[in-house]
MARKOLDREN-419523 format. One record per residue (C-alpha): residue in three letters; x, y, z; residue number from 1. Coordinates in steps of 0.02 Angstrom, whole numbers, plus 50000, padded with zeros to 5 digits. Example, Ala and Ser with C-alpha at 12.3 -4.5 7.8 and 13.67 -1.06 7.14 Angstrom:
residues 2
{atom 'ALA'; {50615; 49775; 50390}; 1};
{atom 'SER'; {50684; 49947; 50357}; 2};
This chain:
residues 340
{atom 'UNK'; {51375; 61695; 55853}; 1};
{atom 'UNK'; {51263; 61724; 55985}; 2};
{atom 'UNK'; {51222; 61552; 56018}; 3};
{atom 'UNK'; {51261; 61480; 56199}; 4};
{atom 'UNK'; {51312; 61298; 56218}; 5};
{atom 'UNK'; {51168; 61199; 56326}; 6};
{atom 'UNK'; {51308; 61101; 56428}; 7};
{atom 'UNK'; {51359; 60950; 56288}; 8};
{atom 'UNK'; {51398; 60762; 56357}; 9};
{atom 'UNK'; {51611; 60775; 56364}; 10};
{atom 'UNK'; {51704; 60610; 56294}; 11};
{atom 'UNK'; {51850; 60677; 56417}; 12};
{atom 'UNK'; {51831; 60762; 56570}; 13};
{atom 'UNK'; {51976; 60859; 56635}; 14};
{atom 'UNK'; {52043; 60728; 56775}; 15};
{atom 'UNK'; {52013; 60586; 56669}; 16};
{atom 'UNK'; {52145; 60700; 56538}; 17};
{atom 'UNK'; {52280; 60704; 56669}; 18};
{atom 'UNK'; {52248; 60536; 56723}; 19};
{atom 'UNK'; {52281; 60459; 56541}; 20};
{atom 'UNK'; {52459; 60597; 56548}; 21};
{atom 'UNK'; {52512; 60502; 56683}; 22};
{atom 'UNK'; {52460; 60311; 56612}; 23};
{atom 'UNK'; {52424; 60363; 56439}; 24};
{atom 'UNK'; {52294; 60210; 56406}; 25};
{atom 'UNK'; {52174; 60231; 56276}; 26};
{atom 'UNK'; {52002; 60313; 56339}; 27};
{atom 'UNK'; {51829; 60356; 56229}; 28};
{atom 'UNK'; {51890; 60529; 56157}; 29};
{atom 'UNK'; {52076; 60482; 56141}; 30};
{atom 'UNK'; {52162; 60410; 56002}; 31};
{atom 'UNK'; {52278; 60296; 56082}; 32};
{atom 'UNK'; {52452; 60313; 56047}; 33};
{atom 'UNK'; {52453; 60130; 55969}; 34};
{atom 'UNK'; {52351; 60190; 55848}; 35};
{atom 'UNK'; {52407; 60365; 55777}; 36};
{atom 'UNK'; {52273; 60465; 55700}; 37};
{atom 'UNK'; {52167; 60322; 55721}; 38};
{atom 'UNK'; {52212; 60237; 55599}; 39};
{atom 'UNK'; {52129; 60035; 55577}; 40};
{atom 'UNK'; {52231; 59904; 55679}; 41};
{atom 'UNK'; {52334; 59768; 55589}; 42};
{atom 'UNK'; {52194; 59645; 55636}; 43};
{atom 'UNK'; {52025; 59675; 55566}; 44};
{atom 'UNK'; {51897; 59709; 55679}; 45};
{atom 'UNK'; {51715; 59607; 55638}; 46};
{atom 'UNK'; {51625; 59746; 55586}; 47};
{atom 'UNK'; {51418; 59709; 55657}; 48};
{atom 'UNK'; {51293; 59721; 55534}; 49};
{atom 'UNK'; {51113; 59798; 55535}; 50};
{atom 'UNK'; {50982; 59651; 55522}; 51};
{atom 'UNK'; {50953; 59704; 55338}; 52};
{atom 'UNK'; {51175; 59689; 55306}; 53};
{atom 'UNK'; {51229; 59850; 55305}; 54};
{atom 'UNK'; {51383; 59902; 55421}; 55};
{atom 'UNK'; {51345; 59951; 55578}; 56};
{atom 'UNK'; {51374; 60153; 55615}; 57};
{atom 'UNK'; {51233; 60194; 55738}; 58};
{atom 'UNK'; {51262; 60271; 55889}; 59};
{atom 'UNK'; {51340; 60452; 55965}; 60};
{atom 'UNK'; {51518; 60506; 55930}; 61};
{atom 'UNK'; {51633; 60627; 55960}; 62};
{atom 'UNK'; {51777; 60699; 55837}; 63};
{atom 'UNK'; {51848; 60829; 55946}; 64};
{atom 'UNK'; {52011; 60862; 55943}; 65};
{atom 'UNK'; {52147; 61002; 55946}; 66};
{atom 'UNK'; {52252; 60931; 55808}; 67};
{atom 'UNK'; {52270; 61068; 55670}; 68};
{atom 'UNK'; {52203; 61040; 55485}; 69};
{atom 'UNK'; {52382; 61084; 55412}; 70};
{atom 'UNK'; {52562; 61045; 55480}; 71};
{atom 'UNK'; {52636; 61181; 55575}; 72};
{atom 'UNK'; {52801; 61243; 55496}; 73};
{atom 'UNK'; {52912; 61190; 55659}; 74};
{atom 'UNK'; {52836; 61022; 55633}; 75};
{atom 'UNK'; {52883; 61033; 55446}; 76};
{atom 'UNK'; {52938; 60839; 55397}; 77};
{atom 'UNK'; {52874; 60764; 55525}; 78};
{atom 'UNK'; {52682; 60657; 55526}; 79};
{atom 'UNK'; {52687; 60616; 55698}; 80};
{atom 'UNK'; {52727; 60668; 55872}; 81};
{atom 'UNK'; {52808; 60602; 56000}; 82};
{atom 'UNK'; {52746; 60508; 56154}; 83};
{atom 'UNK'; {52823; 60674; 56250}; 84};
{atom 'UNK'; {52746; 60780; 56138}; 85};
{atom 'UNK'; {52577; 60738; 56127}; 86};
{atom 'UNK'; {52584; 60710; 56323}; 87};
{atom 'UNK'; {52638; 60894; 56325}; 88};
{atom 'UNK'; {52476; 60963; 56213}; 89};
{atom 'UNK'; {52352; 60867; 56283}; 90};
{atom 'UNK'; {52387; 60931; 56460}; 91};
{atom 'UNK'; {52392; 61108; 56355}; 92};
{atom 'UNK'; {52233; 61082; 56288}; 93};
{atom 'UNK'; {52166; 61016; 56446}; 94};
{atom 'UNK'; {52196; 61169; 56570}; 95};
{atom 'UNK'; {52220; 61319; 56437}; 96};
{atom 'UNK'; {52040; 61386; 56496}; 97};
{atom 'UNK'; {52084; 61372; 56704}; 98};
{atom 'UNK'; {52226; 61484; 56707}; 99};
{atom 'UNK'; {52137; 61672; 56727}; 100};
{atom 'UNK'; {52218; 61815; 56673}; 101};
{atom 'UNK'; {52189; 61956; 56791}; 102};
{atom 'UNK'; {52123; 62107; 56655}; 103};
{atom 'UNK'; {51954; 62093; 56681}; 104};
{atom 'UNK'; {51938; 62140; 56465}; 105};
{atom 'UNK'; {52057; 61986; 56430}; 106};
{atom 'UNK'; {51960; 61850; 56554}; 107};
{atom 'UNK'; {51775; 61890; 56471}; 108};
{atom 'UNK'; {51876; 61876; 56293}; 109};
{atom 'UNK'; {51907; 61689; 56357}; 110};
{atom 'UNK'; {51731; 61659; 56342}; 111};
{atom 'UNK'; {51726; 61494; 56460}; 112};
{atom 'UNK'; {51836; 61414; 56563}; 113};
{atom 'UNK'; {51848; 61207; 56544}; 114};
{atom 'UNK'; {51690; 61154; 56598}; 115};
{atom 'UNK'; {51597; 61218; 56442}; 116};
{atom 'UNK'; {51749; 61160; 56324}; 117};
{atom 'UNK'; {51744; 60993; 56235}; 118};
{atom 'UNK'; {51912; 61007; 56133}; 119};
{atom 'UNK'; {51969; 60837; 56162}; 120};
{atom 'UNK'; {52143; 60774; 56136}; 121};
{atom 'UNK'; {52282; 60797; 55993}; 122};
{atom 'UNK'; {52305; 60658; 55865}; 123};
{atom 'UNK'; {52474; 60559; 55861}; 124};
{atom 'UNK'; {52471; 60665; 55697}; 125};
{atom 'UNK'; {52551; 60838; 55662}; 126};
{atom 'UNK'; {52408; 60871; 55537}; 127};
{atom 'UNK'; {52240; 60807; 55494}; 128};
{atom 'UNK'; {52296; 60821; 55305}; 129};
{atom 'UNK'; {52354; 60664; 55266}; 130};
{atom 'UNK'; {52380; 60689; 55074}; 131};
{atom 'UNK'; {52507; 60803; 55035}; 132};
{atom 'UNK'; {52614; 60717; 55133}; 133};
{atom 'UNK'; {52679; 60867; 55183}; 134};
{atom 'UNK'; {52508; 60903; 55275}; 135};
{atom 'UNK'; {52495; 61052; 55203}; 136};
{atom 'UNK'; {52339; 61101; 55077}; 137};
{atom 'UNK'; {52389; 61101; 54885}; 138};
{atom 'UNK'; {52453; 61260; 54807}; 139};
{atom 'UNK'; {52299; 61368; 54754}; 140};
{atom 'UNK'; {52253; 61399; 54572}; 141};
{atom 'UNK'; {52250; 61589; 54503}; 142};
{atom 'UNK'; {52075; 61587; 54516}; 143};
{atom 'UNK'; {52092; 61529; 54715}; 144};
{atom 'UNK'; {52224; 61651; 54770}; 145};
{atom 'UNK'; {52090; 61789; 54674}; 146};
{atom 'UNK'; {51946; 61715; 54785}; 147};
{atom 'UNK'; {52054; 61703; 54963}; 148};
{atom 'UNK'; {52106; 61882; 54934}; 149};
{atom 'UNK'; {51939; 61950; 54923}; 150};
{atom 'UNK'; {51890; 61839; 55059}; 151};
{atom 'UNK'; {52031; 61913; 55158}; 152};
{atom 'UNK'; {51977; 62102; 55128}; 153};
{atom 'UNK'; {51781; 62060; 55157}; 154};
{atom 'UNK'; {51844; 61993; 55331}; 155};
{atom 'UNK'; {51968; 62146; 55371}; 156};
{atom 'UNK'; {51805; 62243; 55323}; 157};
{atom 'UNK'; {51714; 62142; 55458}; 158};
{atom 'UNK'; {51580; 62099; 55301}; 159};
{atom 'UNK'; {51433; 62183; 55233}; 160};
{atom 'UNK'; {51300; 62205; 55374}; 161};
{atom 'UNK'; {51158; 62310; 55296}; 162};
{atom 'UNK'; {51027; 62188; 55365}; 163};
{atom 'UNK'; {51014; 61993; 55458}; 164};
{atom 'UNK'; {51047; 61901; 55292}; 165};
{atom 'UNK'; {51223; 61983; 55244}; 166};
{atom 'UNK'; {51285; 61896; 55415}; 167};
{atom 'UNK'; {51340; 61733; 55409}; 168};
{atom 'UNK'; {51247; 61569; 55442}; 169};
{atom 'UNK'; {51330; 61547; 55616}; 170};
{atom 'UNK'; {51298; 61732; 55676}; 171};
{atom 'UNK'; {51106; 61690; 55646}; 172};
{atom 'UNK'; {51090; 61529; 55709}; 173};
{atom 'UNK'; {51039; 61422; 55561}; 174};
{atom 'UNK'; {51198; 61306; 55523}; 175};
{atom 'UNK'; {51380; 61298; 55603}; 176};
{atom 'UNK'; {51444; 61150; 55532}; 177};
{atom 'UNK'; {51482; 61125; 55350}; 178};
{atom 'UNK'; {51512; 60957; 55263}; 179};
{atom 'UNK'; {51655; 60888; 55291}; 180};
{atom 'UNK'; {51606; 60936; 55507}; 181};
{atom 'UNK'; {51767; 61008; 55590}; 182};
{atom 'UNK'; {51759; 61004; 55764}; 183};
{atom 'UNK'; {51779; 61158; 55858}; 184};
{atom 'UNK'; {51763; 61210; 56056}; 185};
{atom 'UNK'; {51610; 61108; 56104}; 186};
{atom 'UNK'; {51466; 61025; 56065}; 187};
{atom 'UNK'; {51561; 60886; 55947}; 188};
{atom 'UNK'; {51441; 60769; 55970}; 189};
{atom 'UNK'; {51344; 60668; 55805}; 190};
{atom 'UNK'; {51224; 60539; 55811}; 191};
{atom 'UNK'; {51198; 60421; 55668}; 192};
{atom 'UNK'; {51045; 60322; 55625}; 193};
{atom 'UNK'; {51027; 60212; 55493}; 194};
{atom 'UNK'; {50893; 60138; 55381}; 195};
{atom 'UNK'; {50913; 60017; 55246}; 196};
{atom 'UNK'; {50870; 60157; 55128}; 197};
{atom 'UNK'; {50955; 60301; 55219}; 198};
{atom 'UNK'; {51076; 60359; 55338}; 199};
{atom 'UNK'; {51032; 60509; 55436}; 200};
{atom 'UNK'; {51172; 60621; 55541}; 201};
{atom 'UNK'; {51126; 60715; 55682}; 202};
{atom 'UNK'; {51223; 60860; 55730}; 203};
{atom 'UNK'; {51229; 60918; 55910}; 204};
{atom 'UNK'; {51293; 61094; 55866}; 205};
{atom 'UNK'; {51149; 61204; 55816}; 206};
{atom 'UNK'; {51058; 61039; 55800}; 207};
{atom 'UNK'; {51078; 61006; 55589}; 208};
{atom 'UNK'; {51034; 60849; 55534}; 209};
{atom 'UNK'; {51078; 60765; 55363}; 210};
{atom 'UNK'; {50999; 60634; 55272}; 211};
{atom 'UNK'; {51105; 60542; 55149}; 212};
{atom 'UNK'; {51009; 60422; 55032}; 213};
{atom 'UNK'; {51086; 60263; 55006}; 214};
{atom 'UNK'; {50961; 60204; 54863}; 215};
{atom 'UNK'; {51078; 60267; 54702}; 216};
{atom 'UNK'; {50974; 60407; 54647}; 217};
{atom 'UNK'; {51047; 60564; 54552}; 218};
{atom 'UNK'; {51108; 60727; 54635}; 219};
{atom 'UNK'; {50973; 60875; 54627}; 220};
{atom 'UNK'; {51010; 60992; 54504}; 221};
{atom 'UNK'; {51126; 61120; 54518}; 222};
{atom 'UNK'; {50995; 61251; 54528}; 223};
{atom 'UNK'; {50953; 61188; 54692}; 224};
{atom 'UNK'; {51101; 61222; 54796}; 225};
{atom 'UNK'; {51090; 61156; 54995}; 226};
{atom 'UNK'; {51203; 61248; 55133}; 227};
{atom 'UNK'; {51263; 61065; 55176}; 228};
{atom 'UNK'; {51293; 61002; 55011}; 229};
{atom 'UNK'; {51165; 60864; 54923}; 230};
{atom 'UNK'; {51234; 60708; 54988}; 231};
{atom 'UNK'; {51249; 60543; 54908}; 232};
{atom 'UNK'; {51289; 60371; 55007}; 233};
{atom 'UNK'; {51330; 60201; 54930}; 234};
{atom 'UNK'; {51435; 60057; 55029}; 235};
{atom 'UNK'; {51592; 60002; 54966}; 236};
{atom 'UNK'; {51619; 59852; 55078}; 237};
{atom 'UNK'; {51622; 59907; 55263}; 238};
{atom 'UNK'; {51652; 60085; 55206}; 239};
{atom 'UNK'; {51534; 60192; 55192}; 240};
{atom 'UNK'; {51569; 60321; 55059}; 241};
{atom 'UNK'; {51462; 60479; 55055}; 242};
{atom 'UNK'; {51484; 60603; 54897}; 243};
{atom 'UNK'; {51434; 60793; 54924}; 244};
{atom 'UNK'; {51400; 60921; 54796}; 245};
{atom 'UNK'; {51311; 61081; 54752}; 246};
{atom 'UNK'; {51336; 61186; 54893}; 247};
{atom 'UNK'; {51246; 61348; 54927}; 248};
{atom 'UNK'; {51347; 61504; 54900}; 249};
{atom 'UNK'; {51316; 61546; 55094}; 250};
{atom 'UNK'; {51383; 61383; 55141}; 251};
{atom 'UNK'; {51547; 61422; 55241}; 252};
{atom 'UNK'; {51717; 61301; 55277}; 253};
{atom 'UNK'; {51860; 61307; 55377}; 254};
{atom 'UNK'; {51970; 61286; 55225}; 255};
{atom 'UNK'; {51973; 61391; 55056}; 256};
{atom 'UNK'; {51841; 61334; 54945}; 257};
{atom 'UNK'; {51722; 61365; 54790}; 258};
{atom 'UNK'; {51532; 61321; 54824}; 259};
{atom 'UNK'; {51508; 61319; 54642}; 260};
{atom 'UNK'; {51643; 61168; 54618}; 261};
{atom 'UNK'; {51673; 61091; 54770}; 262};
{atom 'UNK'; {51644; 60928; 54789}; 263};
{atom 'UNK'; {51683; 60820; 54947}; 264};
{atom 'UNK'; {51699; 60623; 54958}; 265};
{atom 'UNK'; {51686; 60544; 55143}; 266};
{atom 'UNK'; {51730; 60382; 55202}; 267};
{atom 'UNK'; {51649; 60319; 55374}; 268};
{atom 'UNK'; {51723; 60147; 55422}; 269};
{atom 'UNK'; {51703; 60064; 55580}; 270};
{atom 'UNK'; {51880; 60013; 55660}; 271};
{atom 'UNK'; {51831; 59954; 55820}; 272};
{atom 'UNK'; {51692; 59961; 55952}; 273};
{atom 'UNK'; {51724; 60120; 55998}; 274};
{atom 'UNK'; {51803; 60215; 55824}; 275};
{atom 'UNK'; {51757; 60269; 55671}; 276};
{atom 'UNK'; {51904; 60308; 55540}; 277};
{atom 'UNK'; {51815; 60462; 55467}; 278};
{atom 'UNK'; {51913; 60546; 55314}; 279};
{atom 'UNK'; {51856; 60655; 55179}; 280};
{atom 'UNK'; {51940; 60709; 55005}; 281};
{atom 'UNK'; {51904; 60882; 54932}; 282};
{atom 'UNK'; {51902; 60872; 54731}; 283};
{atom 'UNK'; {51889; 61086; 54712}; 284};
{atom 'UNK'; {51962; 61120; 54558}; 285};
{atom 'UNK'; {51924; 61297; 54549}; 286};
{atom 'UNK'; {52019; 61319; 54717}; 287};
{atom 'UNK'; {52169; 61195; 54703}; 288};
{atom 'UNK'; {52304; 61118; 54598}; 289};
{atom 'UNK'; {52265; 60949; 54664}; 290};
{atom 'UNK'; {52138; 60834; 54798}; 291};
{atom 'UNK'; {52185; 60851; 54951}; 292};
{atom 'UNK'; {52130; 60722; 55118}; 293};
{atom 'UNK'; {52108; 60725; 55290}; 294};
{atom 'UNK'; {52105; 60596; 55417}; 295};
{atom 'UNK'; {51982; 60629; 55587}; 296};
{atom 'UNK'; {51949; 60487; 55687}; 297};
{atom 'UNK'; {51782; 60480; 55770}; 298};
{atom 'UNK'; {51749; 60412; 55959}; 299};
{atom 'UNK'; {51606; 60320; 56041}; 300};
{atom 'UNK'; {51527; 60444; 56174}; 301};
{atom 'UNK'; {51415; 60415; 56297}; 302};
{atom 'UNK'; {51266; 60546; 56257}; 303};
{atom 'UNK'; {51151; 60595; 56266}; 304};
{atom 'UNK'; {51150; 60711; 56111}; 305};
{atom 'UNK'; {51097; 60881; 56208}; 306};
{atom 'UNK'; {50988; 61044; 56146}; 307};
{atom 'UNK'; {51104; 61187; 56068}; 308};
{atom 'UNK'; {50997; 61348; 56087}; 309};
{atom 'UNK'; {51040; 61516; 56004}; 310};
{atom 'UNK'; {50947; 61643; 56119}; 311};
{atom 'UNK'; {50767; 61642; 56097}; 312};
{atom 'UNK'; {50741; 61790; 55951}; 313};
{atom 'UNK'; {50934; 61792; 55923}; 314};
{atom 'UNK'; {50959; 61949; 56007}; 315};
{atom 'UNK'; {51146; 61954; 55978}; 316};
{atom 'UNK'; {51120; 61994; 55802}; 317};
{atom 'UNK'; {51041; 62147; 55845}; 318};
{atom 'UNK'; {51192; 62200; 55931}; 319};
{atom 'UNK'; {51298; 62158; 55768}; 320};
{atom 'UNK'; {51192; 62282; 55675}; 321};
{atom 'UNK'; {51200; 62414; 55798}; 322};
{atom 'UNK'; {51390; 62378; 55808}; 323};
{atom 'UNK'; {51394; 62417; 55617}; 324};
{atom 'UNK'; {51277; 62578; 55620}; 325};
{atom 'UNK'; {51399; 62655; 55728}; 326};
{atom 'UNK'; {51566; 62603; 55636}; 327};
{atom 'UNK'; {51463; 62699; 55508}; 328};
{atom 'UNK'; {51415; 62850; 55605}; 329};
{atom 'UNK'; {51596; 62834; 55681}; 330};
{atom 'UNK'; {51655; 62869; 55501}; 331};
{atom 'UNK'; {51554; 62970; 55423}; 332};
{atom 'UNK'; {51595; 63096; 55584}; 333};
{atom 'UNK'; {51773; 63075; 55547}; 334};
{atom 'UNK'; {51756; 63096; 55363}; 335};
{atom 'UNK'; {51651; 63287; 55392}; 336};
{atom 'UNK'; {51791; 63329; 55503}; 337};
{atom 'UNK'; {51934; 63273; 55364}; 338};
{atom 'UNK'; {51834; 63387; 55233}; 339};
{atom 'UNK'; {51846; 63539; 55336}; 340};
């Protein structure tokens, strides 16, 4: 990707990080240990209202977080951390950019150091995947160990790359984020504004907004796929429950998945002043022997929602293409002097 992050709004700056390690109370950007992976408190929160009734979900927030989508094996059994333990990562995952390694090849591999990071803290949680309970994703289907295996050999093969539009969506600046929105090193900032007929999310990476009507019309055919999905809102309650389908075939995820099948159920419910529960359940049949859920919490942040600005003509994609000419050359060379 040859984007460059315009400097994003952080919901924890480093010494505020080391401060909570030494008192660990609850800041925007955390999820306090009294809550583990933000789940609602025992007491239910009054949930405001829009003056036309609806729950209340405007403002900025921030999901970042360094918790991994699937258990790790040595945490195998186990859905939370300790108090020690998540002390431990979070003051990982607050200085793992500051510490410079000396090659001068490894330190420009690092990319940034923490001033440009927005990573925020680990859950309570070992996993985002709440359901398995093992927080692992369901076993895949014939079909889905087919698909990952080709996916796997397309990426050892670095991809096609005959022009701009075999590259993916990321590498030419048109969409980072997928539906369900993982957060990744910065920019995890999303600003919701409602309507009573709509609800529109606006990302801060790459600047992707969706609109999600609430008014109970159907999904668009299937012959117009989206790269986001074709959203669908309705309230149940104070939850607001958001159904995604017919994604493009370029759409890309941070999990396995069929575009043609996937479909993706969110729930957005306000918790407290400064949280959104966020979780999500992926119904892929084509990929998996079962639905599987994730849980991933979403914090009040103080904004402003800032530009995120690929370089003006996207040069870096120029440089992919070269890159792949000369793998070609490179080979071709290599296979005249084999022949010989």
């Amino acid at each position: 990707m040859s984007g460059r992050p315009v400097r994003t709004m952080k919901t924890l700056a480093l010494p505020a990080t080391l401060l909570i390690l030494a008192s660990m109370a609850p800041v925007a950007g955390q999820t306090p240990a009294s809550r583990p992976g933000g789940a609602p408190p025992a007491k239910k929160w009054p949930v405001p209202h829009t003056p036309w009734g609806h729950p209340d979900l405007q403002g900025i927030w921030n999901n970042g977080t360094t918790t991994p989508l699937e258990r790790p094996e040595d945490l195998s059994g186990r859905e939370f951390l300790t108090d020690q333990e998540w002390a431990a990562r979070a003051k990982e995952a607050a200085t793992r950019a500051e510490t410079r390694p000396s090659d001068p090849v490894a330190d420009v591999g690092l990319a940034y150091n923490n001033e440009w990071w927005d990573r925020g803290v680990p859950l309570k949680r070992t996993s985002l995947i709440v359901e398995p309970t093992n927080g692992r994703l369901p076993p895949l289907t014939a079909e889905g160990k087919k698909r990952v295996a080709a996916r796997d050999l397309a990426r050892r093969s670095h991809g096609p790359a005959d022009s701009w539009e075999d590259r993916p969506l990321q590498e030419r600046c048109l969409l980072y984020h997928g539906v369900p929105p993982f957060p990744t090193g910065y920019n995890n900032n999303y600003q919701i504004v409602q309507t009573p007929e709509h609800i529109a999310v606006r990302y801060e990476m790459m600047a992707e907004t969706r609109i999600i009507p609430l008014d109970g019309r159907a999904h668009l055919s299937h012959d117009i796929p989206q790269w986001m999905g074709n959203a669908r809102g309705r309230w149940e309650g104070d939850t607001l429950v958001v159904e995604t389908t017919h994604y493009s075939s370029k759409a890309t995820f941070r999990f396995p998945a069929s575009n043609e099948t996937l479909r993706v159920i969110e729930r957005f419910t306000r918790t407290a002043a400064d949280t959104i529960d966020y979780r999500f359940t992926v119904d892929d049949p084509t990929m998996y022997m079962s639905t599987w859920t994730a849980v991933l919490p979403m914090h009040k942040a103080e904004g402003p929602i800032y530009e995120y600005a690929c370089h003006e003509g996207n040069y870096g994609m120029v440089g992919v293409l070269r890159g792949h000419r000369a793998d070609e050359q490179a080979a071709a060379v290599k296979a005249k002097g084999s022949a010989r």
